[in-house]
C-alpha positions as MATLAB code, in Angstrom:
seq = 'XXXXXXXXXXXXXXXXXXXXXXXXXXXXXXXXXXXXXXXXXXXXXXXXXXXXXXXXXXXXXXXXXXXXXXXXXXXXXXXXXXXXXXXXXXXXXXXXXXXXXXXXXXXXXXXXXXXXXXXXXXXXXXXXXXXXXXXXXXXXXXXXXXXXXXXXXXXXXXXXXXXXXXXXXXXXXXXXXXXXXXXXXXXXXXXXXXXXXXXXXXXXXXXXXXXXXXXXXXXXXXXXXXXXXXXXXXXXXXXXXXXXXXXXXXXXXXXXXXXXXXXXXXXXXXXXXXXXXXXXXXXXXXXXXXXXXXXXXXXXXXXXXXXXXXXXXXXXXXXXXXXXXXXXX';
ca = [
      71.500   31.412   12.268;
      73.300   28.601   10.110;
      71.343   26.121   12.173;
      67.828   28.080   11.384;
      68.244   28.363    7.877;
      68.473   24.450    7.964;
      65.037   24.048    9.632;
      62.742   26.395    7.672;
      64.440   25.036    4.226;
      63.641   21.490    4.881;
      60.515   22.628    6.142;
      59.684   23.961    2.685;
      60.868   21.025    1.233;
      58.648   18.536    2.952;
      55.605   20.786    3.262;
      53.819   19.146   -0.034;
      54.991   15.133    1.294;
      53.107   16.990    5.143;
      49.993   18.028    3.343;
      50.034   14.592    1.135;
      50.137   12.262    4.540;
      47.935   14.466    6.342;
      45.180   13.878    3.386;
      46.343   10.402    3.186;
      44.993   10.304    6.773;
      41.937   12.056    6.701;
      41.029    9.868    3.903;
      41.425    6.796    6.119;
      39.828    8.244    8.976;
      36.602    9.504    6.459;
      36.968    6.143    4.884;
      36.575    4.497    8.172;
      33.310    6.499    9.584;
      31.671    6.086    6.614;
      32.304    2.349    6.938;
      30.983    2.487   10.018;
      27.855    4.862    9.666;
      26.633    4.026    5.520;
      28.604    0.246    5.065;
      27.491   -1.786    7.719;
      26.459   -4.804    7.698;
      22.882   -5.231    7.410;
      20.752   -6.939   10.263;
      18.321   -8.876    9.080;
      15.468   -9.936   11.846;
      13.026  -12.665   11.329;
       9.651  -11.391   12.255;
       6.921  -13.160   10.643;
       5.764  -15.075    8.074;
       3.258  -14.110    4.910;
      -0.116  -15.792    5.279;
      -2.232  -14.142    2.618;
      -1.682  -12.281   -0.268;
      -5.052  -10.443   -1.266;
      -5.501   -8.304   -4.391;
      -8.677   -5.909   -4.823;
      -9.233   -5.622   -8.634;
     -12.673   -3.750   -7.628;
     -11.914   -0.255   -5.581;
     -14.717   -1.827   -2.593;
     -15.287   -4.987   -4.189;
     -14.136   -8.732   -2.548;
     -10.742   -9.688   -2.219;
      -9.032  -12.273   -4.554;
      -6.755  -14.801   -2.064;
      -4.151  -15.963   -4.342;
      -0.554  -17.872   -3.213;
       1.976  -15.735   -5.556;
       1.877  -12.346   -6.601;
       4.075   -9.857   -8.838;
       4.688   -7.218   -6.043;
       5.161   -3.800   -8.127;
       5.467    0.155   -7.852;
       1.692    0.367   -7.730;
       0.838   -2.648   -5.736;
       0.347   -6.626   -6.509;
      -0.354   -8.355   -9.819;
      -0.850  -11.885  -10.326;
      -2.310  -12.317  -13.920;
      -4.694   -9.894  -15.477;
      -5.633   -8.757  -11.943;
      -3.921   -5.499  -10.488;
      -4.756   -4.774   -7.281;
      -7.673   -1.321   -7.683;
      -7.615   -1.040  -11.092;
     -11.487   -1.101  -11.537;
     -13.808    1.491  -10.163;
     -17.312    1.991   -9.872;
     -17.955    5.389  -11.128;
     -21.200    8.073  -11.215;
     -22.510    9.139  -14.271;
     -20.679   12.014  -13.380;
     -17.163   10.718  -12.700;
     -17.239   10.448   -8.747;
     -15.883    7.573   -7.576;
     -18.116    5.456   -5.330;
     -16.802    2.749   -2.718;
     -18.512    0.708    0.612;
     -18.621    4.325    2.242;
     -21.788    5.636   -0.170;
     -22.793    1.629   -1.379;
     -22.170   -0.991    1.561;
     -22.705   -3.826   -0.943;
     -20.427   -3.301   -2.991;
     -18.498   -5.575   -1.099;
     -19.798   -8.048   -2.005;
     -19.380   -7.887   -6.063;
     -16.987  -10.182   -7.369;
     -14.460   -9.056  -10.113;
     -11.829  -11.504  -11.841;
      -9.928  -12.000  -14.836;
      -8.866  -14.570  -16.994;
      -8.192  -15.166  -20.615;
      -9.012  -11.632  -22.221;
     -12.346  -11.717  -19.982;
     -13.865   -9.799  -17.301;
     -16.051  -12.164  -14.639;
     -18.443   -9.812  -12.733;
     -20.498  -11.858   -9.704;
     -22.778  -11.001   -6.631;
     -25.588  -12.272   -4.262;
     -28.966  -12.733   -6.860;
     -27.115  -11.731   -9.746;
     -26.390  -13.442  -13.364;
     -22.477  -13.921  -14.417;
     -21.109  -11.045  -16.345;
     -18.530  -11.391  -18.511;
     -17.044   -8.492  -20.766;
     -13.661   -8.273  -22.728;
     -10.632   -6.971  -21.015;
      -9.577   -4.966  -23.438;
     -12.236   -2.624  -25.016;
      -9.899   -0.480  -26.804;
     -13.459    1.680  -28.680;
     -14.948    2.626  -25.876;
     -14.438    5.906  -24.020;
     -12.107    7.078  -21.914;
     -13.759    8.746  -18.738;
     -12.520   11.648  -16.502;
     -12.573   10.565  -13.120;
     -12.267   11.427   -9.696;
     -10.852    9.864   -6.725;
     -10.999   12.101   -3.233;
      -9.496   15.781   -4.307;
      -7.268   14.274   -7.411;
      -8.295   13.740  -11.407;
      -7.525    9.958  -12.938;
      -8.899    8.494  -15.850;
     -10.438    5.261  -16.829;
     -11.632    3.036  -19.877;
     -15.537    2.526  -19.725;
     -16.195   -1.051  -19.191;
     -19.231   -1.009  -21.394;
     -23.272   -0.550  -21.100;
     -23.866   -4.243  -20.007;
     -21.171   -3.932  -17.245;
     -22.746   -0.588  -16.161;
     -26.563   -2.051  -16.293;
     -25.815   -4.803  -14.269;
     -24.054   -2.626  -11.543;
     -27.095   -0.225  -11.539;
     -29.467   -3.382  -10.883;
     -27.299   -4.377   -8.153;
     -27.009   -1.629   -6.339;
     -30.640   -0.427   -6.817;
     -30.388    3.057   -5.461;
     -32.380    4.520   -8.190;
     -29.450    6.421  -10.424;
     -26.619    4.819  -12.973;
     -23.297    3.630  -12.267;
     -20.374    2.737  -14.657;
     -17.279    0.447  -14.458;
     -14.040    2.421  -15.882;
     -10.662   -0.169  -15.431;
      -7.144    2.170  -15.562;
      -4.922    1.162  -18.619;
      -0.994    1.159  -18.293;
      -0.716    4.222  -20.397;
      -3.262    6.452  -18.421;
      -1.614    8.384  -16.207;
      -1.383    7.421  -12.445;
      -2.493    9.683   -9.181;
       0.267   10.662   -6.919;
       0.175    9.607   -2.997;
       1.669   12.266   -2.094;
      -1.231   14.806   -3.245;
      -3.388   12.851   -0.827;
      -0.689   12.464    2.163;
       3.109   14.888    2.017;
       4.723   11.856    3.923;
       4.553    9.860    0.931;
       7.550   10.555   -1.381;
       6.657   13.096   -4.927;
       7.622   10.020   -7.171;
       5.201    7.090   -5.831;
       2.479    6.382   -8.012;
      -0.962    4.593   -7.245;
      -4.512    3.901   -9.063;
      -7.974    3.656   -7.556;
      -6.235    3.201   -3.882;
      -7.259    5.610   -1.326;
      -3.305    6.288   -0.443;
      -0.537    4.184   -0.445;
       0.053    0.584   -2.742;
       0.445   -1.691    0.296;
      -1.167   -2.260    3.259;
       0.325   -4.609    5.972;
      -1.438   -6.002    8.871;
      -0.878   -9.169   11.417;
      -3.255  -12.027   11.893;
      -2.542  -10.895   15.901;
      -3.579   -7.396   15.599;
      -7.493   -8.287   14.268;
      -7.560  -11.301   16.643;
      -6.391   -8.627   19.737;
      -9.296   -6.327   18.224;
     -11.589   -9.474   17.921;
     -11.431   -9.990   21.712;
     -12.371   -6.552   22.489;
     -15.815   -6.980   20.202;
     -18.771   -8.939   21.231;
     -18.804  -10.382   17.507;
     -15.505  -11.315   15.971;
     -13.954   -9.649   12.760;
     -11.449  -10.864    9.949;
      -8.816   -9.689    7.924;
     -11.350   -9.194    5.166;
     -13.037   -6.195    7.012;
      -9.632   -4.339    6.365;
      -8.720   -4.981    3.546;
      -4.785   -5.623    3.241;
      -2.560   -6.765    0.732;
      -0.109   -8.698    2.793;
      -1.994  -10.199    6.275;
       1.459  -11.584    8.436;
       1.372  -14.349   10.966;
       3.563  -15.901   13.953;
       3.960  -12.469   15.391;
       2.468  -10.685   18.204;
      -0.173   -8.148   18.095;
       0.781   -4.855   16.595;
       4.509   -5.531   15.730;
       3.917   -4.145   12.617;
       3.891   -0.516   13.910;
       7.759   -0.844   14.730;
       8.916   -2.194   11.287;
      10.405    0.166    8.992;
      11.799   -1.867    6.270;
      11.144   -5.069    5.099;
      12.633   -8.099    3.188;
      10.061  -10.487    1.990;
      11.529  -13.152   -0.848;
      13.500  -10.237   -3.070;
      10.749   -7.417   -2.292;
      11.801   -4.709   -0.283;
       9.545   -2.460    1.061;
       9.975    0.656    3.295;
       7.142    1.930    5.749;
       5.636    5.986    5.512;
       2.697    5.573    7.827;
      -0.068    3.823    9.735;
      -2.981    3.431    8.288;
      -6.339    5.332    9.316;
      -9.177    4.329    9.578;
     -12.728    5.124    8.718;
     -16.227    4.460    8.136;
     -15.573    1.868    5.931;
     -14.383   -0.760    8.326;
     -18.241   -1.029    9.744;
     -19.026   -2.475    6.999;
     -19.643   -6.323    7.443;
     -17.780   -8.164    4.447;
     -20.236  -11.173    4.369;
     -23.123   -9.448    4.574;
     -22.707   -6.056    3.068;
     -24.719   -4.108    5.900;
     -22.927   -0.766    7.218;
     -23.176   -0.306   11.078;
     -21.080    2.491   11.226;
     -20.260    1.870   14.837;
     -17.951   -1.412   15.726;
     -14.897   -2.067   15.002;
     -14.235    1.669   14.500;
     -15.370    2.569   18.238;
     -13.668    0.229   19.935;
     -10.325    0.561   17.897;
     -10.763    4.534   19.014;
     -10.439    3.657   22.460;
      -7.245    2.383   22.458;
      -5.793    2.723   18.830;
      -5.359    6.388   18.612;
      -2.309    8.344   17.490;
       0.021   10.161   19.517;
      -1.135   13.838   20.116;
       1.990   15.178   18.463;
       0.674   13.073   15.080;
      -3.131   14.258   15.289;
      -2.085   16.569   12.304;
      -1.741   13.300   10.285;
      -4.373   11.008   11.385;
      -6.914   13.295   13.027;
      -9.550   11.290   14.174;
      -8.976    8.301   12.665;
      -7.117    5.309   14.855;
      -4.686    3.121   13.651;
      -4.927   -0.653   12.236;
      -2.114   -1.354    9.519;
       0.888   -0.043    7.982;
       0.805    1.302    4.705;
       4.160    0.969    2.620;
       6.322    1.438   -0.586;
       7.715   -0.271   -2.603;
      11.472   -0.088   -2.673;
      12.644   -3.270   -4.339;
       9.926   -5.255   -6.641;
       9.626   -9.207   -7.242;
       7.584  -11.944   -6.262;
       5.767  -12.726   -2.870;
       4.586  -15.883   -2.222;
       2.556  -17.153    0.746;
       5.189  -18.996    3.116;
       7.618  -16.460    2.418;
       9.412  -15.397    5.784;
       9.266  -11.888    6.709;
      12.748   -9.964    7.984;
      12.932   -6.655    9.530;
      16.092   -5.012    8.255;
      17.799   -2.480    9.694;
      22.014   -0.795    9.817;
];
């Protein structure tokens, strides 16, 4: 009995210095999975390199190549250009791209100095201030979703109704930082609540390889470009479609994390250099072999896939050069 007495009193005794190692351990062991599953290192895969950095200031208009770019929340920036923050607009506030007006891609829009350069084929030079803090601010609306926009001015809206010459009035409206921005994710769930964009149909960056239009090229009898697509970041020295299998990227110190290909429409019939609409090639031949898996046709519908749209999880500075890395735990 002596001898049992012993046992369960030093039992007691030690029970608190038991439980104290025991948590001591599990803390270890915890310590070490999460090591292993959230602290890896990171692997960091060279995949490309950055070949052209285009900005759209004009929602539909021609892209401006330039060699650097401020990569940020809502897309790039390189000077007084941000990439679709002008819009051709209806008297009535619908917005109106290449879909409705085919030559609209062929207006010009840049910025420099405090002043507004509009150009296209047969037209005189507009220029218009920047900033035209008296004139109106304009509801407006892009797809299902409100956004507003400062009117560019009568001159700017004149010379867009000339050009287009389909017998009613358009306006220019450009978004100001203080408006406030649509939300992807009102367009498309997969996008996350917080991401903002402007005048974009979806998402602030589009990605495509040099590989993927030349592949498509040698499916058409006439060749296409990048232009026709209309990215913000065009990628060489990879192979065709690569781009569908990377999920996050490091380019310079910009990180950016992939939600979705991108779908396509109408809009790529239309020729860039000559502003005519065929509304057949590339989009038929990209549906024969470019189409989502049935298990996504809730996503993409109809519509087959060129591109990958992403966020932007880390901003800074792209430059063309820059080497592109896949990263992944």
């Amino acid at each position: 009995m002596y001898f049992k007495e012993v046992l369960i009193n030093a039992f007691t005794e030690n029970r608190k210095a038991l439980l104290l190692a025991g948590g001591a351990g599990l803390t270890v062991v915890g310590l070490g999975l999460g090591y292993k599953y959230f602290l890896k290192p990171e692997k960091v895969v060279r995949v490309g390199v950055v070949s052209q950095l285009l900005i759209h200031p004009l929602k539909s208009g021609k892209a401006v190549s330039v060699a650097l770019a401020e990569c940020q929340q809502i897309g790039l920036k390189c000077g007084e250009l941000q990439d679709r923050h002008w819009l051709v607009i209806t008297e009535d506030g619908h917005f109106v791209t290449g879909r409705q007006e085919p030559r609209l891609v062929l207006v010009s829009l840049t910025s420099e100095g405090g002043q507004v350069c509009l150009n296209g084929p047969d037209m005189e030079e507009l220029r218009f201030p920047l900033l035209q803090p008296d004139n109106p601010v304009i509801d407006c609306r892009v797809f299902s979703t409100d956004i507003q926009g400062r009117d560019c001015g009568d001159e700017a809206s004149s010379w867009l109704t000339r050009y287009l010459g389909a017998g009613k009035t358009y306006r220019l409206v450009h978004f100001e930082p203080h408006m406030t921005h649509r939300r992807s994710a009102d367009s498309e769930p997969l996008f996350p609540r917080n991401e903002k964009i402007v005048y974009n149909d979806l998402g602030p960056i589009m990605l495509l390889s040099e590989a993927s239009v030349k592949d498509l090229s040698s499916r058409l009898e006439k060749e296409v470009t990048v232009a026709r697509f209309r990215p913000s970041i065009v990628v060489s020295d990879c192979d065709a479609f690569d781009e569908d299998s990377w999920e996050d990227l490091q380019i310079g110190n910009v990180r950016l994390h992939r939600v979705m290909a991108c779908g396509r429409c109408i809009s790529t019939t239309v020729d860039p250099e000559t502003g005519v609409i065929s509304r057949k090639q590339p989009l038929d031949t990209l549906k024969s072999y470019r189409m989502c898996d049935p298990s996504q046709k809730n996503i993409y519908k109809a519509a087959p896939l060129f591109g990958q749209m992403y966020i932007v999880s880390k901003t800074g500075v792209l430059q063309v050069g820059d080497v592109v890395y896949k990263t992944s735990h």
